[in-house]
C-alpha positions in Angstrom: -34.2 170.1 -57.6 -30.6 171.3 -56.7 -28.1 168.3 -55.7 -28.2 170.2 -52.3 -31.9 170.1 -51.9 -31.7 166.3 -53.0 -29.4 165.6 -50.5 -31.3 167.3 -47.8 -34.4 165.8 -48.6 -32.7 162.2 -48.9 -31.2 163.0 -45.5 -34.7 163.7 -44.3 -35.9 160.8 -45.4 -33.1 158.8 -45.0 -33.4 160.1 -41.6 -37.1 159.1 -40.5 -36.6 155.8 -42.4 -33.1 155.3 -40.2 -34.9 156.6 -36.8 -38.4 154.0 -37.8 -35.8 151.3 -38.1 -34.0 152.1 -34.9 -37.3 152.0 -32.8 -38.2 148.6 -34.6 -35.3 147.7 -34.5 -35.2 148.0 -30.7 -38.1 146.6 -30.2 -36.7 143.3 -31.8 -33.5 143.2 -30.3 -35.0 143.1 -26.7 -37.5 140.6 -27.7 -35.5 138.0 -29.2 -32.7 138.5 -26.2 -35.5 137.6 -24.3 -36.5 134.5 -26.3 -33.1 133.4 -26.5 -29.5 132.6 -24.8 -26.7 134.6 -25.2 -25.2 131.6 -26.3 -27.0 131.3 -29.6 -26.1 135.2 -30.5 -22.5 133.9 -29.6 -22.9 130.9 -32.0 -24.6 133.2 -34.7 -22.0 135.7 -34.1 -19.0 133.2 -35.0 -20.9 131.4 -38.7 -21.2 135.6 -39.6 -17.5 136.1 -38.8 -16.9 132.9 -41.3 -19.1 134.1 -43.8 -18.2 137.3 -44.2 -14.6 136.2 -44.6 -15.4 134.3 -47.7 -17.8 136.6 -49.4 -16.4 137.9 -52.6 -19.4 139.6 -53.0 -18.7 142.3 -50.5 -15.1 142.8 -51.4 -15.3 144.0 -54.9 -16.5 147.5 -54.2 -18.8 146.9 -57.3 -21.3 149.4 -55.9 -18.8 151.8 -55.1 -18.0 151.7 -59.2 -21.3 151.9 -60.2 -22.2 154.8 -58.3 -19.1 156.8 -59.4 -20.0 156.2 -63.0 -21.9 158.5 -64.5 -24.5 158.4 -65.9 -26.3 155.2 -65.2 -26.9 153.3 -68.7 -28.7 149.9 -69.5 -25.3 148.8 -69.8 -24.0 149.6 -66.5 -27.1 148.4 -65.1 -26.8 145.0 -66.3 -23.1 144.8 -65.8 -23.5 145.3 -62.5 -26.4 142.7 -62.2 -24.8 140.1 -63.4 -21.6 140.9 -61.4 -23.3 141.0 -58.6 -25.0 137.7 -59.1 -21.8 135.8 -60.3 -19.8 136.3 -57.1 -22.6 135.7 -55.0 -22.5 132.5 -56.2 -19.1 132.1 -56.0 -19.4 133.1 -52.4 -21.6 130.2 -51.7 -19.2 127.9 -53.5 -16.3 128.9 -51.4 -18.6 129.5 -48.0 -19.5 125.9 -48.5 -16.0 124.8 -49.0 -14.7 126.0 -45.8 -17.8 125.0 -43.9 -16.8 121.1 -44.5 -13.3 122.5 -42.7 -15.0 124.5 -40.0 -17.3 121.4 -38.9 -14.1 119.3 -38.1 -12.4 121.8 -35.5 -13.9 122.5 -31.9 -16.6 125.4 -32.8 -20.0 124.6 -32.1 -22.4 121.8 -34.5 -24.5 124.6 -36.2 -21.7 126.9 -36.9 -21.1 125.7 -40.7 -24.4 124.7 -41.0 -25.5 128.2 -40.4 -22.0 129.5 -42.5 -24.2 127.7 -45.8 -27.3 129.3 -44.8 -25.9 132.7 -44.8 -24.5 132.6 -48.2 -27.1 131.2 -49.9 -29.8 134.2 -48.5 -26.5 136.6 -49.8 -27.4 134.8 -53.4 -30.8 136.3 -53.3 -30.0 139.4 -52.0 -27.8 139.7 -55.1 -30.6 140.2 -57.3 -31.9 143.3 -55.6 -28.6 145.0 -55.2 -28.3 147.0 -58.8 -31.8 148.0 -58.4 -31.1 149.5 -54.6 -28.2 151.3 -56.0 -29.5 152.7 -58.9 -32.5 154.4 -56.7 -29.8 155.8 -54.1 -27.4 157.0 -56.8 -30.0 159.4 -58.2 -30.9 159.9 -54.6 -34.5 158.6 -54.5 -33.9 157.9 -51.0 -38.3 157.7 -50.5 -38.7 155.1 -53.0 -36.0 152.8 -51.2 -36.3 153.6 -47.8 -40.0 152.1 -48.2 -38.8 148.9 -49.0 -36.1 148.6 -46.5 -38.3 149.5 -43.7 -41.0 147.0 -45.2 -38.4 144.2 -45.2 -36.8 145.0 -41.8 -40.3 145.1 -40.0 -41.4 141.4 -41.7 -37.9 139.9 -40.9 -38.4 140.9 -37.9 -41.7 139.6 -37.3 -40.2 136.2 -39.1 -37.2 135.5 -36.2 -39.8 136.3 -33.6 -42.2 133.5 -34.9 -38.8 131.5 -35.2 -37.8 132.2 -31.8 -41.2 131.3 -30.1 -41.2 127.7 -31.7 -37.8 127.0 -30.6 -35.6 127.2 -34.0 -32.6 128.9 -31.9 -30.2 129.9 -34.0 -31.8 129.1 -37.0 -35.0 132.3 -35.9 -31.2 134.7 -36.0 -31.0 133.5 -39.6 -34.8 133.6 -40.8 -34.4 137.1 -40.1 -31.5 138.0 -42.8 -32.8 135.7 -45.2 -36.7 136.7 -45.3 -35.1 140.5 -45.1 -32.9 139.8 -48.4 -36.1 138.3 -49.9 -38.4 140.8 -49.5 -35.4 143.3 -50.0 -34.7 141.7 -53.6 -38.3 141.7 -54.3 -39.1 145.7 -53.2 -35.8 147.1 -54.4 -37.0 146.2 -58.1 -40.5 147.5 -57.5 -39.1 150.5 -56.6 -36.9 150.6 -59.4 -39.7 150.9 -61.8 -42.0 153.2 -60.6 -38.6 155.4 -60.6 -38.1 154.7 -64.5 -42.1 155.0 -64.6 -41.6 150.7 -65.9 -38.9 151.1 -68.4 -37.7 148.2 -69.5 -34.2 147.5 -68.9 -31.9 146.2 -71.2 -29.8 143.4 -70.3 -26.6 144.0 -72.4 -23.4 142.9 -70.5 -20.3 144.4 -71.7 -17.2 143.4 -70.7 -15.6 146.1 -71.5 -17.1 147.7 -68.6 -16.9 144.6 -66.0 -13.1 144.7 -66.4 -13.7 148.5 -65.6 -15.7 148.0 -62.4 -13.5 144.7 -61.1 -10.8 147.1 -61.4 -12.3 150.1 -59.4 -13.1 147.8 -57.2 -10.3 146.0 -57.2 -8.7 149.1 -55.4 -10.8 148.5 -52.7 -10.6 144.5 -52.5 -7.7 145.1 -49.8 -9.7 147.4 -48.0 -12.7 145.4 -48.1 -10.9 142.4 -46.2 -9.3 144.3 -44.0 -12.5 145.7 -43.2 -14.0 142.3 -42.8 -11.0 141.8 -40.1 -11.8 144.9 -38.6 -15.9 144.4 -38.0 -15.6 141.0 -37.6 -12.2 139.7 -36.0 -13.6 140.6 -32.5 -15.8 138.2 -33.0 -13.6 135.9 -33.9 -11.0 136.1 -30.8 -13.8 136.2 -28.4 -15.2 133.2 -29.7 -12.4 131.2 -30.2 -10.4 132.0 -26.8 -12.9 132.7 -25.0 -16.4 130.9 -25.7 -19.7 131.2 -27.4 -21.1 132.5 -24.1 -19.0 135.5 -23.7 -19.2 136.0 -27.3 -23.1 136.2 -26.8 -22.7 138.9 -24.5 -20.0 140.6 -26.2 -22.1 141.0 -29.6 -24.9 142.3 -27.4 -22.6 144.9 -26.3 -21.4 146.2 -29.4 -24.8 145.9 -30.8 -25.8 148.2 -28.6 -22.8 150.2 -29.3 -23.6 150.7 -32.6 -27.0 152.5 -31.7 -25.7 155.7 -32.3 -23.5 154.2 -35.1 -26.4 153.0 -36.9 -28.6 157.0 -37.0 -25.4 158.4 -38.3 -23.2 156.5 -40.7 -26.5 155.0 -42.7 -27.8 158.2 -43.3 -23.8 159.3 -44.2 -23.0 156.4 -46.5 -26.6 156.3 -48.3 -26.4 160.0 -48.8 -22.9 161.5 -48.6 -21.1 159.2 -51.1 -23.7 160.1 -54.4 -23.4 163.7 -53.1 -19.7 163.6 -52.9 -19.7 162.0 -56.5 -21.4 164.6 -58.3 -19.7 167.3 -56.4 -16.4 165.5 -56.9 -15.1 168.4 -59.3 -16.2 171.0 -57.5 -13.5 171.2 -54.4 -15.5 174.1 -52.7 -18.6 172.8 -52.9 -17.3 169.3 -52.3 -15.6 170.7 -48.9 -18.5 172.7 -47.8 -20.9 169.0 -48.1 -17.9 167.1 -46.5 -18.1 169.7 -43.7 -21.9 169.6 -42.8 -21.8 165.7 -42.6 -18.8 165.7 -40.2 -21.3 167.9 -38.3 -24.2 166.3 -38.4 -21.9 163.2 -37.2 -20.3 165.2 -34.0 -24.2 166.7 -33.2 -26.2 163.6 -33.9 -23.6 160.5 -32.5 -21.5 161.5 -29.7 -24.6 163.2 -27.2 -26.1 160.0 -27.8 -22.9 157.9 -27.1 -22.2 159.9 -24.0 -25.9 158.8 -23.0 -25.1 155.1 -23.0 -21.5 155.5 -21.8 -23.2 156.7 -18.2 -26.5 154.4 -18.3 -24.8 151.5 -19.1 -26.1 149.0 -16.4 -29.1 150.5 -16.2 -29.7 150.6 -19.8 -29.2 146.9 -20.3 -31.1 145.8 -17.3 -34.1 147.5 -18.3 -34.0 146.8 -21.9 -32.8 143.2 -21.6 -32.9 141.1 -18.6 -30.7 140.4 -15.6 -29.0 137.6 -17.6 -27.7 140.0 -20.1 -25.8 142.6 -16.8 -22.6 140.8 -17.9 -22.7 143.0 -21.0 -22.5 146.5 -19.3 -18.9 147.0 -18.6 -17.8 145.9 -22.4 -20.8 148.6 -23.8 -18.7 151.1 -22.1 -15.2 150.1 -23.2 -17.5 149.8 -26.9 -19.3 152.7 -27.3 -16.4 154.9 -28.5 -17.2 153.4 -31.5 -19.9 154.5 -31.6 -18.3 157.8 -32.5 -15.2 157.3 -34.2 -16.7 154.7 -36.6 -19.5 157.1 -38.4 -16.4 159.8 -38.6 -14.3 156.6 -40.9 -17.1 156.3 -42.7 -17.6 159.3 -44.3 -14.0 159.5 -45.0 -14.5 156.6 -47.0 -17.6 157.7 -48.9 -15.9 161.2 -49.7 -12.4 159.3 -50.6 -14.7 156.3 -52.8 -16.9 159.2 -54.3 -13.4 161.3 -55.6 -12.1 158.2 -57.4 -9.3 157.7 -54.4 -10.0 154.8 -52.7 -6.9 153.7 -52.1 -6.6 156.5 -49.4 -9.4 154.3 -47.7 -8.0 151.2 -47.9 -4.4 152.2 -46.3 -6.6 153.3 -43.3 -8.4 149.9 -43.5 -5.6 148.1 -43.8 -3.6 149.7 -40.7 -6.5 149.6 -38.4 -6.7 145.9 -39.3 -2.8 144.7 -38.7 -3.9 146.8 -35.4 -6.6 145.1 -34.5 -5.1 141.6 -35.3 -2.1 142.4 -33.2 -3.2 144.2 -30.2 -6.3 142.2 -30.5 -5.2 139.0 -30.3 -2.8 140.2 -27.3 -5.2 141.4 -25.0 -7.8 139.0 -25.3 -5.5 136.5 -24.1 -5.0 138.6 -21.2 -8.2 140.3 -20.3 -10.4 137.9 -22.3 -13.3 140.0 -23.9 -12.6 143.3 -22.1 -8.9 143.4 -23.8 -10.8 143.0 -27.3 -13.2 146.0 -26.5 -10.0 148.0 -25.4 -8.2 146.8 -28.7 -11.3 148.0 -30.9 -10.9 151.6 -29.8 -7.3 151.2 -30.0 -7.4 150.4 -33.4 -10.0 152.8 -35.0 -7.9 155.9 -32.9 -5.3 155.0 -34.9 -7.8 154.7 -38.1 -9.0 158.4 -37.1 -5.2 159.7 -37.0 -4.4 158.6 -40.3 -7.3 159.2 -42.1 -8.0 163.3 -41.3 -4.2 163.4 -42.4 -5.3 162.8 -45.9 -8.4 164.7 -45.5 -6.6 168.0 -44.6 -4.3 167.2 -47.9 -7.9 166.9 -49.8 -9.8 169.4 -48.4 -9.9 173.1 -47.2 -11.6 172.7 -44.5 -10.2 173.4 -41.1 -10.8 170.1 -39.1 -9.3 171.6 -35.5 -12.0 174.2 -35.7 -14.7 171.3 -36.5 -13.5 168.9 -34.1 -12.4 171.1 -31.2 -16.1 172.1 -30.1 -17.2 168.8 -29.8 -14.4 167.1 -28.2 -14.1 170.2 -25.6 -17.8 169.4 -24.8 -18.2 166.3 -24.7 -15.4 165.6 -21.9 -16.9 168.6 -19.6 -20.0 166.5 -20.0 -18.8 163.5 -18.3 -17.0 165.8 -15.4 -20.1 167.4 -14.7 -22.2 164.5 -15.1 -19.7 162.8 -12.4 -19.3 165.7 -9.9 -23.6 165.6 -10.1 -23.5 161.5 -9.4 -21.4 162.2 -6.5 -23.7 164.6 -5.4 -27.0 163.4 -5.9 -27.8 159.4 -5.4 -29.5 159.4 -8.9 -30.0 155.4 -8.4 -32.4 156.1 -5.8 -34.9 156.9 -9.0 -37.0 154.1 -10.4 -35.0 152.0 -13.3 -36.5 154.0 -15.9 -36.0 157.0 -14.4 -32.2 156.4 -13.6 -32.0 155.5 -17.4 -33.9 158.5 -19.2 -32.5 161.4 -16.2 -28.9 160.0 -16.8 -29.2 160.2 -20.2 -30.7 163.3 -20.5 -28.4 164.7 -17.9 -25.4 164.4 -19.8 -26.9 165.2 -23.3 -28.5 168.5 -22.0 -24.5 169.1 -20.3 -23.3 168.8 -24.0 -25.9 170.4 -25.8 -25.4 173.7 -23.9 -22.0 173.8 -23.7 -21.4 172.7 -27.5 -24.1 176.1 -28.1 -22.0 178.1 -25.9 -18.7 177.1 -27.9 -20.1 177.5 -31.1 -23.9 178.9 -31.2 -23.2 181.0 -34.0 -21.8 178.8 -36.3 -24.9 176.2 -34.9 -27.6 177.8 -35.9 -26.1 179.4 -39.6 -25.7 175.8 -40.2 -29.5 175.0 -38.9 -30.9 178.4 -40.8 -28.4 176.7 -44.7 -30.2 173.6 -44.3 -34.2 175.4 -43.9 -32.7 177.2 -46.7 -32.0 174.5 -49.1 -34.9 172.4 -48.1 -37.3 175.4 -49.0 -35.4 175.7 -52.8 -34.2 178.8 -51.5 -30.4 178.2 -52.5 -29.5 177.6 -56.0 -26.8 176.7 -57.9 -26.0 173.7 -55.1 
């Protein structure tokens, strides 16, 4: 097949596999916020913050390097492994270490207890990791999606069982650490049916590990400061304001992320190995850079506009009573839930190109952002000023990174963005001019959740048509196209 028909079949795949996780996902979510308080999603909330920050693992971009090398050889392979492996363990090392600090200051008993935990199941997640990115770097996106949904549905199962028998915080862990198990295990599976059970070679060279470290090492800068930037919320919350408001904080951007989640895994799984084979072709490269951006603006903001309005209701009906307290942050949150799958792919096309660095200036602003206006509105509107400070600091993200875009790329991004943006603030006018019309919360619960919803999505699905039908459905008919092997040379 064509690289285009490869990436629209991953995306299809990646697609159903992202959507199946969602529902399960879900499903999960509202069960165990059931099961348990939000103070133990607070408490689990504040040992990921501290992990996270000490994983070296995550910050070396090694995937990132093995993905833009070309092709894949037994050595890379094995480099990567052991790479991979090496600073997981170092991660534990260094987790550990700072555990013994955290369990002497005023954060709650099982915070570095849990901190331990977490790096340990990050040890045996490392041994799945080369295999996982080998698959999606040839983009065998069925093979792997298989085994994620597998392990995601099993972990999920795990927590719950947890949860029931009164493990806490401990049922929030069982689920990442019987996901990286079963992950490990079915990545390498999937491996070999790919290379139909070739054996692999395990010949390090470190030649090539000095190569990666410093591809990645480009990226170690934006790495932390995207640590800072995911997790330092979490952080201020917790520490100035409580475990308690923390739980219902992560719920809210959790929930947040909903849209998040059906957009930027399908863009990072499937954009960046595109972008990296197309990464000498400029036209080709701009045309794929173009049809993510939107698929991002179709697929994420109609559904972000959907929980911007059903808020309340949303939570209520999928949650509980006890968990209303989230509702106003979701809203101040769920701008993310555009603006972050839009960074994303920036980084994915800038990673895929060999420019990284581009990435990590964005990464590294939004952070000193977050850290400042963060940590100054939290201390005066507790967890509402860190919501506010989020979007504040991935606006200022979105500003700086289309300005290197338009330096990469011919592409117009005011056409792209204008559209959407036009359409989906007439969608919240009309939706409010119709709410002051109509009393919609005279409707059963569900009914006030799926008509609100729907409401506003319909108002931005027409008018987006009637701003742009032709360009729409020419994008709708290239897709058909490509998935039947009808266009070549892509």
């Amino acid at each position: 097949m064509t690289i285009a028909q490869r990436a629209v079949r991953g995306t299809a795949f990646v697609l159903i596999s992202s959507y199946t996780n969602m529902a399960i996902g879900i499903v999960y979510g509202i069960l165990i916020a059931r099961l348990l308080e939000p103070e133990h999603f607070g408490v689990f909330a504040l040992a990921m913050f501290f992990f996270t920050l000490f994983d070296v693992r995550g910050k070396l971009g090694l995937e990132y390097a093995f993905v833009h090398r070309q092709p894949t050889t037994d050595e890379l392979f094995a480099t990567h492994f052991a790479l991979q492996v090496a600073a997981s363990i170092v991660t534990l090392a260094l987790t550990t270490l700072a555990a013994i600090v955290i369990a002497q200051l005023n954060y709650p008993a099982a915070t570095a207890p849990l901190m331990i935990a977490l790096a340990g199941a990050l040890v045996i997640e490392s041994v799945g990791i080369s295999a996982r990115a080998a698959l999606e770097k040839e983009l065998a996106f069925a093979r792997s999606t298989v085994v994620v949904t597998s392990a995601l549905v099993l972990s999920y199962v795990a927590a719950l069982a947890l949860a029931r028998a009164g493990f806490a915080y401990w049922a929030l862990f069982g689920q990442v650490a019987v996901n990286a198990l079963i992950g490990a295990f079915g990545f390498w599976w999937a491996y070999r049916r790919m290379t139909r059970g070739a054996r692999v070679r395990f010949r390090f060279d470190g030649a090539l590990a000095r190569w990666m470290l410093r591809y990645g090492a480009v990226m170690s800068l934006g790495a932390i400061a995207t640590v800072l930037l995911l997790q330092f919320d979490n952080f201020l919350v917790g520490t100035f304001v409580g475990a308690t408001a923390l739980g219902f904080y992560a719920l809210a951007y959790k929930v947040a992320q909903w849209p998040t989640g059906l957009v930027t895994h399908i863009v990072s799984r499937v954009s960046m190995p595109t972008y990296a084979k197309l990464q000498d072709d400029a036209a080709r490269l701009g045309k794929a850079f173009e049809m993510s951006l939107w698929i991002i603006l179709t697929v994420a903001l109609p559904l972000a506009l959907a929980l911007f309005v059903a808020a309340p209701d949303f939570l209520l009906l999928l949650y509980g009573e006890k968990w209303l307290p989230s509702a106003t942050l979701l809203r101040f949150l769920v701008g993310y839930a555009v603006l972050r799958p839009l960074l994303d792919d920036t980084g994915a096309l800038f990673t895929a190109i060999g420019k990284p660095e581009r990435i990590t200036t964005v990464l590294v602003v939004q952070a000193i952002t977050l850290i400042i206006v963060g940590t100054a509105l939290t201390l005066v509107f507790a967890a509402i000023g860190t919501a506010i400070a989020v979007g504040v600091a991935f606006v200022v993200g979105i500003a700086l990174t289309y300005r290197f875009v338009a330096r990469a790329l011919p592409i117009d991004l005011p056409r792209l963005f204008a559209p959407s943006f036009i359409a989906a603030v007439a969608s919240i006018a009309l939706y409010w001019v119709c709410a002051r019309a109509f009393d919609l919360n005279v409707l059963p619960l569900i009914g006030r959740v799926a008509f609100k919803g729907a409401l506003v999505v319909a108002f931005y699905g027409t008018l987006l048509l009637a701003f742009e039908r032709g360009a729409f459905l020419a994008r709708i008919a290239y897709i058909a196209r490509v998935w039947r092997g009808e266009v070549r040379g892509s």
